[in-house]
C-alpha positions in Angstrom: -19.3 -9.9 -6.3 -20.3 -9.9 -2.5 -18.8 -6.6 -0.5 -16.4 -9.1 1.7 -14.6 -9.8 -1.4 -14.6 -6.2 -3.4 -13.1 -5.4 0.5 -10.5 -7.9 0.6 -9.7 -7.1 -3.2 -9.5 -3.1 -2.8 -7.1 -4.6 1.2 -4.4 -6.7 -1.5 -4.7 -4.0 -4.7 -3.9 -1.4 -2.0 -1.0 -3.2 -0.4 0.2 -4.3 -3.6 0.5 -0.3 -4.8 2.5 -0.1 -1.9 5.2 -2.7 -2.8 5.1 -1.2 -6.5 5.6 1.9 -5.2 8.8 0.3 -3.2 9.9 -1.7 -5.6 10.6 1.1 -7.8 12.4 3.7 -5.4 13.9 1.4 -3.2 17.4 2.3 -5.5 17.4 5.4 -5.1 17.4 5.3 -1.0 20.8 6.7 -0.1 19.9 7.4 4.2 20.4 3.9 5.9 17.7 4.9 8.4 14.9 5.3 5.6 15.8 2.2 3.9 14.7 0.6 6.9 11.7 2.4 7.3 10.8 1.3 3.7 12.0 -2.2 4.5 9.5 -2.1 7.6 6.9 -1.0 5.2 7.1 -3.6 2.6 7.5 -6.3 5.4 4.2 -5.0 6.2 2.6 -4.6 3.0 3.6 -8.3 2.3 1.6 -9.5 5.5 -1.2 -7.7 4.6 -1.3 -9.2 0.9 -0.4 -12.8 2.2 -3.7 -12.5 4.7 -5.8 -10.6 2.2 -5.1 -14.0 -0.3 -6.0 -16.1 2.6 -9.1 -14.2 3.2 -10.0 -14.4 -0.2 -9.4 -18.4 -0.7 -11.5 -18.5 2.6 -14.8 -17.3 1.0 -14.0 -19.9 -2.4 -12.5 -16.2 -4.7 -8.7 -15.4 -5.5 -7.0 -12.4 -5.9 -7.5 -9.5 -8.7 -4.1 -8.2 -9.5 -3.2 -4.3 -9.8 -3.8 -3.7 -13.6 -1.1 -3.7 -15.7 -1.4 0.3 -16.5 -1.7 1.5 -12.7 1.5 -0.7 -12.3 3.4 0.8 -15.1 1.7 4.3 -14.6 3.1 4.2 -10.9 6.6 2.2 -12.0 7.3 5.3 -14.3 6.3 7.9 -11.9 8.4 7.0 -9.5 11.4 6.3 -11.7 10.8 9.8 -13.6 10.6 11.6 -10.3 13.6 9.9 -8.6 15.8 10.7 -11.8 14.9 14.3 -11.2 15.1 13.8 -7.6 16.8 11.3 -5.7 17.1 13.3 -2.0 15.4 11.6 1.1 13.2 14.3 0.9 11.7 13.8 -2.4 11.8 10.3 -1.8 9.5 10.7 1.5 7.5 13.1 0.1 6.6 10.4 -3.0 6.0 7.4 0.1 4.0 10.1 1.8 1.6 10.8 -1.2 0.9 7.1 -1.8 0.5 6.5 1.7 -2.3 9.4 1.6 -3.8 7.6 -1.2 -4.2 4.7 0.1 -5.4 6.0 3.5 -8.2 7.9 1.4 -8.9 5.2 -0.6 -9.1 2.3 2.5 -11.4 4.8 4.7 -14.0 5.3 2.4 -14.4 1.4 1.9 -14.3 0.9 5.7 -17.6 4.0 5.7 -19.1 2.3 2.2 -18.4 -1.3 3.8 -21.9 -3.5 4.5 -20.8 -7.2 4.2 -20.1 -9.2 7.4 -16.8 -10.3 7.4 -15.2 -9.0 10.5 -11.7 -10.4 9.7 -12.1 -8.7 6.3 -13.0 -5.2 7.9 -10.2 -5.8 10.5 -7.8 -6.7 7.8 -8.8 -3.1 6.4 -8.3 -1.0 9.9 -5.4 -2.6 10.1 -4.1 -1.6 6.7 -5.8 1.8 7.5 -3.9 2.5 10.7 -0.3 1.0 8.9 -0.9 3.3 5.8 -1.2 6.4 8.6 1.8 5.3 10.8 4.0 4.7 7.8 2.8 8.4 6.8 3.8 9.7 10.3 6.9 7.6 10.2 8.0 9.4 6.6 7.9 13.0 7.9 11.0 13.0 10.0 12.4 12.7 6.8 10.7 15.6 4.8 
């Protein structure tokens, strides 16, 4: 598999997390202004997964989904951890520690990157720099 389309793959898997991660607190979101911080987030996670699909058909591959197990792994997490916790704060803090994982996760593929798709690695920086606003965004709520 060429590195443009591990890139692209690791751009959607990541964004995809993200709407899991959403999908499954969403809820439990009681303060009207960070349900539409969240909303902002999954609007933008669903961009970044619409143009990482594109990107993908582009160069003749399609998409590798999430696996099963990180989905249900992270869909039970966040349910477990609402049920015990349900304040804005928790539910920040849980956005904020994906959000970290995914800017950890995106960087070092941007520094291991050598393929030559520059709307590929631009797809990544801007996944990169929405995974570090979203985190900045969360901590007003903390």
């Amino acid at each position: 598999m060429s590195e443009d389309v591990k890139l692209l793959n690791m751009i959607y898997q990541n964004a995809e997390m993200g709407l899991i991660g959403i999908d499954n607190i969403k809820s439990a979101i009681k303060d009207r202004k960070l349900k539409k911080v969240i909303k902002e987030q999954e609007n933008d996670y669903y961009a970044i997964c619409k143009e990482a699909v594109y990107l993908l058909s582009e160069v003749g591959f399609t998409k590798e989904e999430v696996s099963p197990m990180a989905s249900l792994m992270t869909m039970m997490d966040a349910k477990m951890k609402t049920l015990m916790d349900n304040s804005t704060s928790n539910i920040a803090k849980m956005m904020m520690t994906g959000n970290n994982k995914g800017i950890i996760e995106i960087q070092e593929q941007i520094n291991k990157y050598e393929g030559k798709n520059k709307k590929a690695l631009k797809l990544a920086i801007q996944l990169l720099n929405i995974e570090k606003r979203n985190l900045n965004n969360l901590k007003k709520y903390l």
